[in-house]
N, C-alpha and C positions, 0 to 999 in steps of 0.2 A: 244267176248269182255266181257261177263258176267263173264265168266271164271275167264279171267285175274285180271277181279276188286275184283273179291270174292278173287284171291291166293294174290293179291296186297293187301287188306285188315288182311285179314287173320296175314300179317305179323306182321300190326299194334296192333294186339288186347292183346299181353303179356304187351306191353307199356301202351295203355288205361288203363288195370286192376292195373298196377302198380302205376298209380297215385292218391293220395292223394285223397278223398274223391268223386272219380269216380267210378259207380258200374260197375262190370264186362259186357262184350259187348258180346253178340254172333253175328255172322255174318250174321243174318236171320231179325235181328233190324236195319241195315243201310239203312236209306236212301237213301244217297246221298254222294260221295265223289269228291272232285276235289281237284288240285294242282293249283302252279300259284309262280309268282314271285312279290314281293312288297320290291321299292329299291334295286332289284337285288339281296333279300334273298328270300329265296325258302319255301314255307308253304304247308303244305297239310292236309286239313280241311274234317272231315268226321261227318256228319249228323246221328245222330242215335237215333230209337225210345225209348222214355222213358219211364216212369212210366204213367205219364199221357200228358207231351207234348214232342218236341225233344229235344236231346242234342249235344251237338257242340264240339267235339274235334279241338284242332287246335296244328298243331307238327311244328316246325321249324328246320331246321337243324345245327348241330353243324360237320361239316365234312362230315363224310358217315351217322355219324346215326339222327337219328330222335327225338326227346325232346319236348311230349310234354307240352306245352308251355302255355295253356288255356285249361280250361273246363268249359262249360257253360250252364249249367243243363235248362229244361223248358226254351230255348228261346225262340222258338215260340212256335204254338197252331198245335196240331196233336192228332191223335185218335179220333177225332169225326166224323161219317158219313158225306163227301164229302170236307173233310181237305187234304192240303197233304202239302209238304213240300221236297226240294231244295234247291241242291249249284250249283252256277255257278260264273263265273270269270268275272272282268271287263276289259279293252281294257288295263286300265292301272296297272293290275294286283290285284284293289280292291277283297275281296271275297264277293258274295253276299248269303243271304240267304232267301230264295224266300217260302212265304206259301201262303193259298189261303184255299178258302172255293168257289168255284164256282159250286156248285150242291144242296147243302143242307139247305134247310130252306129260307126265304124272303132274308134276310140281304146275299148277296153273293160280298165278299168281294176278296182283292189281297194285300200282303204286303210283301215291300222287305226292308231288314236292309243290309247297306253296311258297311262294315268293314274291319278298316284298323290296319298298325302297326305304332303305334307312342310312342316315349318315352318310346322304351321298353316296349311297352305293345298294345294289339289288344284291339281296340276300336271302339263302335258303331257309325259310323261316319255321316252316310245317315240314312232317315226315309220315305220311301214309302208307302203309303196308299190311295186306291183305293177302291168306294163300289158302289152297286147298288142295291136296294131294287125292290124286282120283283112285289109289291102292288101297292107301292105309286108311285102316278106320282105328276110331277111339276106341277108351273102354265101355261104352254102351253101343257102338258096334256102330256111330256118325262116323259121316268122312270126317278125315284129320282134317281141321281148319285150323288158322292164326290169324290173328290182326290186333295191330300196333299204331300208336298216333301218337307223333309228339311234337310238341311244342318247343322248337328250338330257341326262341327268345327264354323262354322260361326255365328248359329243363325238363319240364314234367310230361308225364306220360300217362298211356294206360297199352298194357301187353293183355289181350288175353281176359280183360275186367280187372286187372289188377294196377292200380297206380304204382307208378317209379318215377325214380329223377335220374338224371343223364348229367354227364361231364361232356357230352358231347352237344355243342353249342352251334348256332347259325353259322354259317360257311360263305361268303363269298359270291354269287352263282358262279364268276367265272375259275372257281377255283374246286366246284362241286362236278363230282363224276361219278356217272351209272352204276358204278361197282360200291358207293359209301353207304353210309346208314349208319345210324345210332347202334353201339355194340348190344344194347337192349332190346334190338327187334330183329334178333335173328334168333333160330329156329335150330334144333338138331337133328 
């Protein structure tokens, strides 16, 4: 299978370097790739390490060949001791992209960005975030945990079991970077 993905990738990478303000890819920096359908067009999204966090191809199809479609440099956070970073698909064809920090340092954290196509264009549509501090405990003496889910088409959320609404709306992917989040799911 590893085979296949490296020659399946491989094919990808004269198109990645060809577009517009994307730096060249070798096949030893991917992460993560997967396919999937949204609305019944066909996308195939490949994860790859950057300069200092991942970047995000996303190709769509125009026929036989492939176009891609978004680039989206430093979405999430990678290259730091016990970071890593994934794609996976959702049931109704969403892409998601899955990072995490569960080995290194107090703050051991899980975030996933769902992303979809709308209007012509892929956009951050979900905001997951999940943490657990391995020092502090609660007032019944539990590790400190958090998590946060929101829905950026909508607004609505839940922090914690508790529902909120957000001014903070769907983003672009190619305009979404590692360091953003809805100002409701952060933490002090």
């Amino acid at each position: 299978m590893a085979k296949l993905s490296a020659v399946i990738l491989l094919t990808f990478l004269p198109a990645i370097k060809a577009f517009a303000g994307a730096p060249n890819v070798s096949v030893a920096s991917v992460l993560s790739a997967v396919s999937g359908y949204q609305d019944s067009n066909y996308y195939k999204a490949v994860l790859v390490k950057g300069e200092e966090d991942a970047d995000l191809y996303l190709f769509s199809r125009d026929g036989w060949d492939l176009i891609l479609e978004a680039y989206a440099p430093g979405i999430v956070v990678t290259g730091i001791g016990g970071t890593d970073a994934s794609l996976s698909t959702a049931e109704n064809g969403a892409l998601r992209v899955h990072s995490e920090n569960i080995a290194i340092s107090r703050n051991r954290w899980q975030q996933t960005l769902t992303i979809v196509h709308r209007d012509g264009q892929y956009v951050v549509a979900g905001y997951t975030y999940s943490f657990y501090d391995t020092l502090a405990v609660d007032a019944n003496g539990d590790v400190l945990t958090g998590e946060c889910d929101v829905n950026l088409l909508t607004g609505k959320g839940v922090k914690d079991s508790q529902p909120f609404r957000t001014n903070f709306r769907s983003v672009p992917v190619t305009k979404w970077r590692a360091d953003m989040a809805p100002p409701e799911c952060e933490w002090e």
